[in-house]
N, CA and C of each residue as an Amber inpcrd file, in Angstrom:
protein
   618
 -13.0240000  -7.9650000  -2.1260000 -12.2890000  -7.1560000  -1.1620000
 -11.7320000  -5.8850000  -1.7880000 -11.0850000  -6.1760000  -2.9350000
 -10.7630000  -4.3880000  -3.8780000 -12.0110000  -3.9170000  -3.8460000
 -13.3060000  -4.5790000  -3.7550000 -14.5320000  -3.3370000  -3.9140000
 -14.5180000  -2.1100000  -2.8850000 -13.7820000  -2.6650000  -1.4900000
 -13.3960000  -1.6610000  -0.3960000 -12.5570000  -0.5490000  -0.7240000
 -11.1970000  -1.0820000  -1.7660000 -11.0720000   0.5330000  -2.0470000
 -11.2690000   1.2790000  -3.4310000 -11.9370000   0.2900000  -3.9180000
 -12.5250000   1.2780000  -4.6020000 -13.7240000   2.5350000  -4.1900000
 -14.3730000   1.8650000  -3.0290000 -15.0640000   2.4580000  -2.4780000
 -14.1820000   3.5420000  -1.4310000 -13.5750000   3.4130000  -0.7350000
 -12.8040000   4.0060000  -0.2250000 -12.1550000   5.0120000  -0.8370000
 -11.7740000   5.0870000  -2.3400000 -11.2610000   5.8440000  -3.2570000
 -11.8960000   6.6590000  -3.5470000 -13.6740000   6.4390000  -3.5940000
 -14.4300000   6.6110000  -4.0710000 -14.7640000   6.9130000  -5.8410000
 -14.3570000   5.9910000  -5.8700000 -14.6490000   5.5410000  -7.5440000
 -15.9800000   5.7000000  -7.8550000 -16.6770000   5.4780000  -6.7480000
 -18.0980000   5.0910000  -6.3740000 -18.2760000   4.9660000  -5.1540000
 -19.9970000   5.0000000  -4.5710000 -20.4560000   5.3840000  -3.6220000
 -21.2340000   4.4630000  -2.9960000 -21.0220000   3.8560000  -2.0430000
 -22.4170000   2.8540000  -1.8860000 -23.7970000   3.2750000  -1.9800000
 -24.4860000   1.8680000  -2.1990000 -25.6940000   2.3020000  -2.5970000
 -26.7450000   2.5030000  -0.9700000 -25.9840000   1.8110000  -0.0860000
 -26.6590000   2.1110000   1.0380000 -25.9610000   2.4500000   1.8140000
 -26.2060000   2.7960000   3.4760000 -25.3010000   3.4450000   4.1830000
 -24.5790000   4.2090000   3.9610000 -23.2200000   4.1810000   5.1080000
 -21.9560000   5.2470000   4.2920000 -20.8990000   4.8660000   4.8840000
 -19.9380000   5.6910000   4.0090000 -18.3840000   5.5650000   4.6620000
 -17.9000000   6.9810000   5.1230000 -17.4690000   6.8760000   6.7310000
 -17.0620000   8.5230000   7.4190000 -15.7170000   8.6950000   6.7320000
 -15.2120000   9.7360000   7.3330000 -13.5150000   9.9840000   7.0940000
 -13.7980000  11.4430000   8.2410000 -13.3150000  11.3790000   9.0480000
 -13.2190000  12.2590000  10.7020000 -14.6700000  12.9190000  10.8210000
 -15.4600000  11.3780000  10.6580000 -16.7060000  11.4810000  11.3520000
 -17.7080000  12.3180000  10.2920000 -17.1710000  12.6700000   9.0640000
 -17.9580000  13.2840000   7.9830000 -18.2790000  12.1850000   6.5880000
 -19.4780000  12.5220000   6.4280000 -20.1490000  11.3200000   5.1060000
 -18.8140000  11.6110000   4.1150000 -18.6390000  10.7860000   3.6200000
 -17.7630000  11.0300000   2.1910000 -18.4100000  11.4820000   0.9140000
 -19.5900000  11.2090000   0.8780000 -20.2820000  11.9260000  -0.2510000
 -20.4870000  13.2540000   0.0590000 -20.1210000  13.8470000   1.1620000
 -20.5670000  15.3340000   1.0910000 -19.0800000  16.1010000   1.0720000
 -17.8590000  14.8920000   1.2310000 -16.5500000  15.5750000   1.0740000
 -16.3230000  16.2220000  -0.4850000 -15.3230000  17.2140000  -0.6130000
 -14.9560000  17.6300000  -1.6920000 -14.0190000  16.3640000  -2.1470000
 -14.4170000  15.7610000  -3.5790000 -13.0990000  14.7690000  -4.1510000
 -12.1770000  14.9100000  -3.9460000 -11.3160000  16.0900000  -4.3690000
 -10.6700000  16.7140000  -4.6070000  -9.4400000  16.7250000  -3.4320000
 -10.2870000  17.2740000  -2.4880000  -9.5520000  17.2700000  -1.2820000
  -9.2570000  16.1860000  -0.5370000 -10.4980000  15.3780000  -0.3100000
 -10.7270000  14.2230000   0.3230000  -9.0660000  12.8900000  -0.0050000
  -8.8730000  12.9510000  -1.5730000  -7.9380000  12.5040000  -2.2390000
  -6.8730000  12.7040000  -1.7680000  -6.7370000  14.1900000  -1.7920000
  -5.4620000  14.6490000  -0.8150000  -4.9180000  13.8190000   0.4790000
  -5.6880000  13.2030000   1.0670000  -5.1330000  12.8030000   2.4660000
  -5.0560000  10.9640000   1.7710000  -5.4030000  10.2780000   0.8800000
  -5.0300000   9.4480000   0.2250000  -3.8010000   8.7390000  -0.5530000
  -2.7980000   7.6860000  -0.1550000  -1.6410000   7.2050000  -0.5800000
  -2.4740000   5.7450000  -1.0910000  -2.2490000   5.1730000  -2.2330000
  -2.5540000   3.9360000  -2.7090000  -1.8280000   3.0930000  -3.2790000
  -1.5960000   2.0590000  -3.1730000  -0.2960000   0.8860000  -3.7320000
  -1.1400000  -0.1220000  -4.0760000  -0.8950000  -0.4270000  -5.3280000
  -1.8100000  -1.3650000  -6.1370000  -0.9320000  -2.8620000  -6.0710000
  -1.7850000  -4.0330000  -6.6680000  -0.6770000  -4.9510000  -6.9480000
   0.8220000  -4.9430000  -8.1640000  -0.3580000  -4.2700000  -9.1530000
   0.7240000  -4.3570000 -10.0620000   0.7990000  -2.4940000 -10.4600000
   1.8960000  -2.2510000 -10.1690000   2.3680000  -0.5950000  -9.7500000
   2.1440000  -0.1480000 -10.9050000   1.8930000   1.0980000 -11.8010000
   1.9570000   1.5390000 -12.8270000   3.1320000   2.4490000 -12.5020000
   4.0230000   2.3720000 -13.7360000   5.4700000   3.0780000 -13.9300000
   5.1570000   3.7540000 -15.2500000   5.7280000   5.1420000 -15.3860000
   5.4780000   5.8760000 -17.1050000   7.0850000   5.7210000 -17.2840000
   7.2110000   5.7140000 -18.1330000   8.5740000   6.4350000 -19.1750000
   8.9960000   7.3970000 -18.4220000  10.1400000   7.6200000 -18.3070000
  11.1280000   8.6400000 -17.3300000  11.7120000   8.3350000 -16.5670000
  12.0040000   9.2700000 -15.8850000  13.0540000   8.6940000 -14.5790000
  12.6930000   8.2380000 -13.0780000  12.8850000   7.5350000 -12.1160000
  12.3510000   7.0260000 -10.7670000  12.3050000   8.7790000 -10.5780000
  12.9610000  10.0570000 -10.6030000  12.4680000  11.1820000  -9.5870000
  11.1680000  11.2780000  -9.9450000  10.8840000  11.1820000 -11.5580000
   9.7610000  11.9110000 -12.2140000   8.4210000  10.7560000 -11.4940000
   8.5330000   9.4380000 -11.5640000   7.8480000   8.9090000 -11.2510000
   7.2170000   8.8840000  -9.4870000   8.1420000   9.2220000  -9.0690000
   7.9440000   9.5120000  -7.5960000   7.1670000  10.9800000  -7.4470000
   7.7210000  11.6360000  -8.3880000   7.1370000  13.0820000  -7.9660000
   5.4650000  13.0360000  -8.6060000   5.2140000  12.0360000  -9.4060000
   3.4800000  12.1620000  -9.7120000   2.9820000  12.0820000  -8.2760000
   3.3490000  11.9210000  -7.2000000   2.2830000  11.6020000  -6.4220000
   2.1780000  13.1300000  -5.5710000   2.6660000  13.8210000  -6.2340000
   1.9740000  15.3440000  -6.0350000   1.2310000  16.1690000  -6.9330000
   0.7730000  17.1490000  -6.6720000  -0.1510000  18.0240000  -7.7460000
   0.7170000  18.7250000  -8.4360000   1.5990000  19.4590000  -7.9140000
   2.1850000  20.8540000  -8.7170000   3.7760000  20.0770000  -8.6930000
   4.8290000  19.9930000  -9.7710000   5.8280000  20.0560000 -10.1280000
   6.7400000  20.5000000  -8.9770000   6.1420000  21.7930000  -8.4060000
   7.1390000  22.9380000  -7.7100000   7.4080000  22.3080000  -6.2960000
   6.2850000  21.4360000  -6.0260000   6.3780000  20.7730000  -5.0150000
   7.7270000  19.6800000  -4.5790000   7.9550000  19.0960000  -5.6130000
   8.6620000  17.7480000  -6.1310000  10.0840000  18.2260000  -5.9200000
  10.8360000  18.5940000  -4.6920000  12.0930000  18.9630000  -4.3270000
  12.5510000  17.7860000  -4.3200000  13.9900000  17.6610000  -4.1510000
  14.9990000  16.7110000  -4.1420000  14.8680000  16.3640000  -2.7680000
  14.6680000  17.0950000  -1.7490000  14.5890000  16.4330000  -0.3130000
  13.6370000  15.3060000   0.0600000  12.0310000  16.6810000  -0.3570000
  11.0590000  15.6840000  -0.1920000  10.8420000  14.1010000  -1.2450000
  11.7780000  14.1910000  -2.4240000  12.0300000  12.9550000  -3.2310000
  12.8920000  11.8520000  -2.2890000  13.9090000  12.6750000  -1.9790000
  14.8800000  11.7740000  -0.7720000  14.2930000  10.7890000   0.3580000
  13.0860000  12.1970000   0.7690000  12.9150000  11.5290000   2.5630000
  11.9300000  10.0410000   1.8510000  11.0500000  10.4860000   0.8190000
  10.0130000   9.5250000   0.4600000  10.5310000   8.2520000   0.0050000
  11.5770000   8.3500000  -0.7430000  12.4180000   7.0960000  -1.1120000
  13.1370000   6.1860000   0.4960000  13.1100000   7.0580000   1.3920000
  13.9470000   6.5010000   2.6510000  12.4290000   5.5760000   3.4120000
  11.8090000   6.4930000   3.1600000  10.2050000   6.0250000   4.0340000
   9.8270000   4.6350000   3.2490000  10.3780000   4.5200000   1.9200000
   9.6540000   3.1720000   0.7750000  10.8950000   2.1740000   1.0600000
  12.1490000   2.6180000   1.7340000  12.7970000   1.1980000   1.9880000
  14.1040000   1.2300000   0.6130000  14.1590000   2.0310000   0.0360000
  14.3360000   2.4490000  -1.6560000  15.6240000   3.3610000  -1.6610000
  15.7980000   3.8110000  -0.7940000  16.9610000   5.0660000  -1.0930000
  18.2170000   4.6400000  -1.1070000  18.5100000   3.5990000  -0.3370000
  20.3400000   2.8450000  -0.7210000  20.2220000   2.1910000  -2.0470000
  19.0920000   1.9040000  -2.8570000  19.4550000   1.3160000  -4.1710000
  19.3480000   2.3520000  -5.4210000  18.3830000   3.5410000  -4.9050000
  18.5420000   4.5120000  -6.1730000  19.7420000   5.0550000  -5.7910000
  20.2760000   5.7140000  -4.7460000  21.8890000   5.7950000  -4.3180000
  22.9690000   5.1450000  -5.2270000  22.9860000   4.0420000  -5.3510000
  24.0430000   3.0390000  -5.7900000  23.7070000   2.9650000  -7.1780000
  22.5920000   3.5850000  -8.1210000  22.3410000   3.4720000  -9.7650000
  23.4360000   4.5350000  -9.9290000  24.1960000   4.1370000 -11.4000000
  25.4850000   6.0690000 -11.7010000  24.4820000   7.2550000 -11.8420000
  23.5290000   7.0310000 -12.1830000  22.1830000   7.5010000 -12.3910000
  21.0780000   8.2460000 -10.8310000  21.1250000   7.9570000  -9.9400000
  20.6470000   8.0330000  -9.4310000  19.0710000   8.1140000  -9.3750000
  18.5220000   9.4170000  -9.0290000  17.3280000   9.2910000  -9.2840000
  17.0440000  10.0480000 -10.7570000  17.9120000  10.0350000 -11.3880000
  18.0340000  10.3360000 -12.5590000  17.9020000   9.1900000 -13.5780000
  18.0010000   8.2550000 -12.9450000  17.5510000   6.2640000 -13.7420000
  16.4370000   6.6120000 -14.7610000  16.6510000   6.3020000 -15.5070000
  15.2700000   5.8820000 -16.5210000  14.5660000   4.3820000 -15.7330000
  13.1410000   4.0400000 -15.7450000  12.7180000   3.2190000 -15.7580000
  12.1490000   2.5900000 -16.4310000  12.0130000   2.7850000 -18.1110000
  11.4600000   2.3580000 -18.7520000  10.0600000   1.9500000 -18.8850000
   9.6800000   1.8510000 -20.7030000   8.3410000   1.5000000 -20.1880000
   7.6650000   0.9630000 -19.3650000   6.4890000   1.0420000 -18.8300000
   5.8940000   0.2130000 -17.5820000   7.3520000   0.3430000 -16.5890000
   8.3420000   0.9940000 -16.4040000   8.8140000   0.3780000 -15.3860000
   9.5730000  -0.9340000 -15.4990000   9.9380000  -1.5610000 -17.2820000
  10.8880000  -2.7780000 -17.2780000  12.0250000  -2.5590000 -17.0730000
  13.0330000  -1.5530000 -16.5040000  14.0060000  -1.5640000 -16.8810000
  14.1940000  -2.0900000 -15.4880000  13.2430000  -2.2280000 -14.2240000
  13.6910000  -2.4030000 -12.7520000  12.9340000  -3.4940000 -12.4440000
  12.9270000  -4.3310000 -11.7340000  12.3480000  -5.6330000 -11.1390000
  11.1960000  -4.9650000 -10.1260000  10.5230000  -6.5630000 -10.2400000
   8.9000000  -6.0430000  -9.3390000   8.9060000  -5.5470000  -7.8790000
   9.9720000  -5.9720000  -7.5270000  10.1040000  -5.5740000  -6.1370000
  10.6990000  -3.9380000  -6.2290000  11.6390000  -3.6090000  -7.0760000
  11.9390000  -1.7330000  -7.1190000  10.8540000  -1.4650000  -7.8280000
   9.7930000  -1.8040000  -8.7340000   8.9630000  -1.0540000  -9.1030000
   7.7990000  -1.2960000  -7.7640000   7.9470000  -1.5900000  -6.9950000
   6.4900000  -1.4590000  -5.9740000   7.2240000  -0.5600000  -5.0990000
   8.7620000  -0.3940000  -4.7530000   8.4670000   0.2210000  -3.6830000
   8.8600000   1.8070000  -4.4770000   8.8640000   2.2120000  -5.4560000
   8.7790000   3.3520000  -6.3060000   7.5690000   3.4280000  -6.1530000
   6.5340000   3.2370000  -6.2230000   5.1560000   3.0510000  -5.9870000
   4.6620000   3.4410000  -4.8360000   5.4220000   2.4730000  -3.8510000
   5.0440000   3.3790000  -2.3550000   5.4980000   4.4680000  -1.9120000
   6.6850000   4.8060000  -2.4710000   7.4290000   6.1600000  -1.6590000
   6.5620000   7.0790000  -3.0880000   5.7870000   6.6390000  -4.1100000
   4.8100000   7.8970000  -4.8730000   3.6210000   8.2770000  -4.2360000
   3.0140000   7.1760000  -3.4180000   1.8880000   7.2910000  -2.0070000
   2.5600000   8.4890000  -1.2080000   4.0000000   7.8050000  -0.2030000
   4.0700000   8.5490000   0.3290000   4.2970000  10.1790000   0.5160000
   4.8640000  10.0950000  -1.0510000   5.2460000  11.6660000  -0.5710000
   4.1620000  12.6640000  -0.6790000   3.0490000  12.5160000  -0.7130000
   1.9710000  13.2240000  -0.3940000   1.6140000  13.0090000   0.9470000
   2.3090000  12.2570000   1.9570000   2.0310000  12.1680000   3.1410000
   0.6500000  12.4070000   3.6490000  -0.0250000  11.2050000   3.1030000
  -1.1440000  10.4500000   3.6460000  -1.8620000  10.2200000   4.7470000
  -2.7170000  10.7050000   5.0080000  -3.2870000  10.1080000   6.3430000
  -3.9070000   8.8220000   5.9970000  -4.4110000   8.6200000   5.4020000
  -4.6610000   7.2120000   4.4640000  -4.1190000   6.0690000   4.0210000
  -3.0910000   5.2230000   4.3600000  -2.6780000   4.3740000   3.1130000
  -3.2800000   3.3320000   2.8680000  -3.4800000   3.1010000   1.6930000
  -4.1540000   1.6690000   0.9040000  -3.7840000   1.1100000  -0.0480000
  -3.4200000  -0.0490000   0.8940000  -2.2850000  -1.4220000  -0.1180000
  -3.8000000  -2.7510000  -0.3050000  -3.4900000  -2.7530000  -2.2930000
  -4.3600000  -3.1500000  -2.3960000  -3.7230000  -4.8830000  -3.2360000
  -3.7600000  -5.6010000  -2.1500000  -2.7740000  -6.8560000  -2.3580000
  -1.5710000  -6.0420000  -3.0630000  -0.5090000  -5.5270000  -2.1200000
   0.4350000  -4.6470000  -2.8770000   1.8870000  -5.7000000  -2.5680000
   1.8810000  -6.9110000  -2.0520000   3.1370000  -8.1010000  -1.8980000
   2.8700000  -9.1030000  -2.9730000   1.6300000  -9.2740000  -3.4080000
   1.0540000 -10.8700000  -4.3610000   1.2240000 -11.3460000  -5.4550000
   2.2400000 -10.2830000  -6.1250000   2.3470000 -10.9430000  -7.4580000
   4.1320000 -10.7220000  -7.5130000   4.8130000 -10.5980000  -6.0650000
   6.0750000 -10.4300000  -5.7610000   6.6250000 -12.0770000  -5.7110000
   8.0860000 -12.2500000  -5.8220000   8.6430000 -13.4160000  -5.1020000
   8.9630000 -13.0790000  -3.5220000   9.2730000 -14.3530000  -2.9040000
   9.8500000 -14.0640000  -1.7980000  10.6240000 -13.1430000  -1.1780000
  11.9490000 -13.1360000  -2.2620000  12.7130000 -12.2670000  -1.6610000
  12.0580000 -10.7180000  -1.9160000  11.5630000 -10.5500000  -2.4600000
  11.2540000  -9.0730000  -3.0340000  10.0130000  -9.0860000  -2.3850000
   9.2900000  -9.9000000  -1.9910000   8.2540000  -9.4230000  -0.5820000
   8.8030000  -8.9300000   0.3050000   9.5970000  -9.8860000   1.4110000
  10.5680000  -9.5150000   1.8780000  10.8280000  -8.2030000   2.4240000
  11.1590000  -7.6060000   1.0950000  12.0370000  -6.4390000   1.3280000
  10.7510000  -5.0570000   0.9510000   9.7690000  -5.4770000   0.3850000
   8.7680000  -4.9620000   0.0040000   7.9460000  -4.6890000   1.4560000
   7.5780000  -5.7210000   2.3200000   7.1920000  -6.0850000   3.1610000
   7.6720000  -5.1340000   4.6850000   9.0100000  -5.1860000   4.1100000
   9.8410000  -4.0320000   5.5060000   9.6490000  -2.5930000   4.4830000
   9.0280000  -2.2140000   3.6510000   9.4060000  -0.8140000   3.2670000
   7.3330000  -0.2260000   3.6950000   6.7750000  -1.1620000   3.3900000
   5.2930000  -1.4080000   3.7060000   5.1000000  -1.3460000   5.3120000
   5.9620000  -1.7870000   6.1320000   6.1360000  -1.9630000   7.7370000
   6.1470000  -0.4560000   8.1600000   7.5380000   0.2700000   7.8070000
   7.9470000   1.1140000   7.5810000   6.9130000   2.3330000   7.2000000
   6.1000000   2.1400000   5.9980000   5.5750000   3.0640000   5.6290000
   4.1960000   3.6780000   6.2700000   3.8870000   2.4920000   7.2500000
   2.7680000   2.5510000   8.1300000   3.1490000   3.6180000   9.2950000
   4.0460000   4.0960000   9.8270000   3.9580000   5.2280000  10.8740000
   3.2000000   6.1110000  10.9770000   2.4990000   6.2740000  12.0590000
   2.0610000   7.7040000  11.6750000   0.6160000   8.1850000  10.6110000
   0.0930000   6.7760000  10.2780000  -0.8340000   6.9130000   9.4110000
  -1.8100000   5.9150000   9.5290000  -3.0260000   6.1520000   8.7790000
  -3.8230000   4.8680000   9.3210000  -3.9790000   3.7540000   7.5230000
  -3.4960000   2.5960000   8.4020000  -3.1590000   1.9990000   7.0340000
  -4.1650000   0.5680000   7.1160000  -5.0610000   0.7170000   5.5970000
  -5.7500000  -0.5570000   5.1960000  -5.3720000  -1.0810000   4.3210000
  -5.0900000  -2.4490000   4.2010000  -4.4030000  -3.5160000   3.8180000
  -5.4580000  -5.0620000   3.3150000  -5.5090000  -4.8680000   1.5830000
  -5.9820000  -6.0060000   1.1960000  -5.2310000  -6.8570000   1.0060000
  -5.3130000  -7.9420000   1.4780000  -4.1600000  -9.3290000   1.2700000
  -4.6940000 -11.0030000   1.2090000  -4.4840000 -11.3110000  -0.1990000
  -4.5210000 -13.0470000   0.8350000  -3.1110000 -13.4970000   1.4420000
  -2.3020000 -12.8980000   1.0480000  -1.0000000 -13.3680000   1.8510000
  -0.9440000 -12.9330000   3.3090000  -1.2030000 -14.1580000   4.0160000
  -1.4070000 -13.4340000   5.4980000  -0.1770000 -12.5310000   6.2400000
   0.7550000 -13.2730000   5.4590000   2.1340000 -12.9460000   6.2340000
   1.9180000 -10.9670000   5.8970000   1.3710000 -10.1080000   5.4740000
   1.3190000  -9.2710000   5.1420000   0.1010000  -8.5690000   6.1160000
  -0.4580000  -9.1270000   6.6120000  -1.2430000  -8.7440000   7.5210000
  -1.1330000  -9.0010000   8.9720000  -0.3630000 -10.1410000   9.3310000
  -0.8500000 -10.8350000  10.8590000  -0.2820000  -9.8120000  11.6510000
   0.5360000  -8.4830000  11.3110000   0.9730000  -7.4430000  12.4900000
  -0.1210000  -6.7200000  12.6500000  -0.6200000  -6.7790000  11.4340000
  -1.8870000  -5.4810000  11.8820000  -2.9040000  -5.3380000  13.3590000
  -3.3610000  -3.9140000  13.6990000  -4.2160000  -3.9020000  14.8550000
  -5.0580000  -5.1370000  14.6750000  -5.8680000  -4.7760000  13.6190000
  -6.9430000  -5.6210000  13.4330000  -6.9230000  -6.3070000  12.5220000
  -7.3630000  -7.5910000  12.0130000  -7.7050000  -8.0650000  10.8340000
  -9.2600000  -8.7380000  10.7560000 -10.1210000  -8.6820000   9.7150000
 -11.0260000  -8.6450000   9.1690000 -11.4480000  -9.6460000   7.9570000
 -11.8450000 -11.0540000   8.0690000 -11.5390000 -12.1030000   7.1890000
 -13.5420000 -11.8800000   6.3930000 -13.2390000 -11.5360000   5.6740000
 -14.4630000 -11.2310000   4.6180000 -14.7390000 -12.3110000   3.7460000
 -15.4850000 -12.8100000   3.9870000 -16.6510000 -14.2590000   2.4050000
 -17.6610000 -13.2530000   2.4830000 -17.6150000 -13.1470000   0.9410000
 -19.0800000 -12.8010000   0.0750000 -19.4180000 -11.3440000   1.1480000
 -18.3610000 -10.6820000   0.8610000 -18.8600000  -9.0380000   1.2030000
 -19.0640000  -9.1560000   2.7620000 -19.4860000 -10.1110000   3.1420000
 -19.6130000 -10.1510000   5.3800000 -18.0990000 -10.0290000   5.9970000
 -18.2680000  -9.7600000   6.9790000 -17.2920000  -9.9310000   7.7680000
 -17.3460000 -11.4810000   8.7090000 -16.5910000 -12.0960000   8.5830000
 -16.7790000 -13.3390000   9.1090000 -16.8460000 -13.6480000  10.4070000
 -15.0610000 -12.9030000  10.3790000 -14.3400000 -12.8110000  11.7100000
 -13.4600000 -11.4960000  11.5710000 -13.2280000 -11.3460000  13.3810000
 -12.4250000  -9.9500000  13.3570000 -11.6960000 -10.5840000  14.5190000
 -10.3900000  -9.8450000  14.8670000  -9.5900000  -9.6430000  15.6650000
  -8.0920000  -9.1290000  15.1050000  -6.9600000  -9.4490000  16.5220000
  -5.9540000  -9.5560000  16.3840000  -5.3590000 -11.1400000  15.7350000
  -4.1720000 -11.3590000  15.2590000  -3.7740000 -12.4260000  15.0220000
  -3.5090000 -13.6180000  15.7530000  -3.1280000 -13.2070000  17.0240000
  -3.0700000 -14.3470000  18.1050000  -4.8150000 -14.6160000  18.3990000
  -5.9010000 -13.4420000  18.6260000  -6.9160000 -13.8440000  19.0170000
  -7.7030000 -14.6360000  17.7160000  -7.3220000 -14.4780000  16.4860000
  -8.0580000 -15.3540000  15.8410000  -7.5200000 -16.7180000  15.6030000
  -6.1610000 -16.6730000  15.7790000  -5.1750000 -18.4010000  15.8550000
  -5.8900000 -18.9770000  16.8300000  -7.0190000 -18.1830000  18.0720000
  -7.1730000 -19.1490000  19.1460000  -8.4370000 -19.6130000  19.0690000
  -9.2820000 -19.0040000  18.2510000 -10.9170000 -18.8750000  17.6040000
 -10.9360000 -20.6210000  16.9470000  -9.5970000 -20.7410000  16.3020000
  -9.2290000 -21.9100000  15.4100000 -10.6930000 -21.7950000  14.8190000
 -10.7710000 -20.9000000  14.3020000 -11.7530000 -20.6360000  13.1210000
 -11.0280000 -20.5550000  11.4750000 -11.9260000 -19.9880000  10.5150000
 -11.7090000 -19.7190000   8.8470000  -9.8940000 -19.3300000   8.9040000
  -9.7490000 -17.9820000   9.7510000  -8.5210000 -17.2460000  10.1880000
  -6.9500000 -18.7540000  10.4070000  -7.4820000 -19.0710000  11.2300000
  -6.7510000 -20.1030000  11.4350000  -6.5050000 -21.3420000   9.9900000
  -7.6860000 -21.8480000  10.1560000  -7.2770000 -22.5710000   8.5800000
  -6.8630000 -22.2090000   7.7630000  -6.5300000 -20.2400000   7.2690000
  -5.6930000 -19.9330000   5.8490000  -4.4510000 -20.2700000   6.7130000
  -4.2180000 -19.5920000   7.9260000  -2.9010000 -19.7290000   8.2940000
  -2.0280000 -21.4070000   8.0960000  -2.5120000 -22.2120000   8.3630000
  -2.5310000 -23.5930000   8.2890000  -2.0530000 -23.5730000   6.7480000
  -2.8710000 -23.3380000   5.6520000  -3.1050000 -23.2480000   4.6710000
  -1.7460000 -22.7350000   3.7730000  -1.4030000 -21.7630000   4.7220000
   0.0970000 -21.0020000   3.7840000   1.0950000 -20.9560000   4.7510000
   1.3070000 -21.6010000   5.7590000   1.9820000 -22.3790000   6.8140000
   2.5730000 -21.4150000   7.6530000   1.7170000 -20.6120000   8.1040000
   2.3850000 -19.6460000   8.6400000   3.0560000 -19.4030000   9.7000000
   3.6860000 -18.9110000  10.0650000   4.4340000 -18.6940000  11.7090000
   3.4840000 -18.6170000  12.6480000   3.6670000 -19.4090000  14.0380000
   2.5700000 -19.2710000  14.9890000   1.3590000 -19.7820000  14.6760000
   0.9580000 -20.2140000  13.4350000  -0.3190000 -20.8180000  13.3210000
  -0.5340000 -22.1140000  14.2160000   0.4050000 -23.1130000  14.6450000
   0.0800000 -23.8740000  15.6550000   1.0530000 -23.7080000  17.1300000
């Protein structure tokens, strides 16, 4: 299922068919640009040395860009801005290497508000809740809810609870598509869909 965004990223190209983006091949898009309309949230976030502004502001090209507002609104959009608020530090925090100085749940959603502030037409969470605890899904989970406005957002997950709002969901074995629908229409299929739900006991599954 990451082979989707990698492909989507275009890391690489399929070897057959294609993938559009507003009805144009992606191999004939400029990288460059194409990227531009791209926000991505991995499972496990990469954090550098410095501070949460500096780390938030990579997710633009030019420095000059990286205002204190647009740092603000992006931290509000990731669910994130009452806790860099409350550091004496603010967004002035060091995060340490990788990002140890903050727990997995503030380093993912530093991660998402670095998607967002390039304001994406794109977002792609690539199992971006799965290596979280509860509570820090949770809260990960409402900044991910949140960050979907306004944009068109694909979502790799085995944690269903991270998917069952979506328009659509798409249950893939071995590269096929198995099954498609909404979440109530595949609970009623009591198909594959249904048995993960069963499986990780989910709400509404019976």
């Amino acid at each position: 299922k990451s082979s989707l965004i990698s492909l989507l990223e275009r890391y690489y190209d399929p070897t057959s068919g294609c993938i559009k983006f507003d009805g144009t091949d992606l191999s004939k898009l400029s990288l460059k640009s194409y990227r531009r309309h791209l926000g991505l949230v991995q499972q496990e976030p990469i954090l550098y040395q410095g501070t949460i502004r500096e780390n938030i502001a990579l997710g633009l090209e030019g420095d000059d860009d990286a205002t204190d507002d647009r740092i603000i609104d992006a931290c509000r959009q990731a669910n994130i801005y009452d806790f860099v608020s409350s550091l004496p530090d603010g967004l002035a925090t060091q995060c340490g290497s990788r990002g140890t100085l903050l727990s997995g749940g503030q380093r993912q959603r530093i991660a998402i508000a670095r998607a967002l502030i390039r304001q994406p037409r794109l977002l792609l969470l690539d199992e971006a809740t799965s290596a979280l605890d509860t509570e820090s899904e949770r809260v990960v989970q409402a900044a991910l809810d949140k960050a979907k406005e306004g944009r068109t957002t694909i979502a790799i997950a085995h944690r269903l609870s991270t998917v069952k709002d979506a328009d659509q969901i798409f249950v893939l074995v071995e590269g096929m598509i198995a099954e498609q629908g909404t979440h109530e229409e595949l609970i009623k299929k009591k198909g594959m869909y249904y048995e993960m739900c069963l499986g990780q006991a989910l709400d509404k599954a019976v």
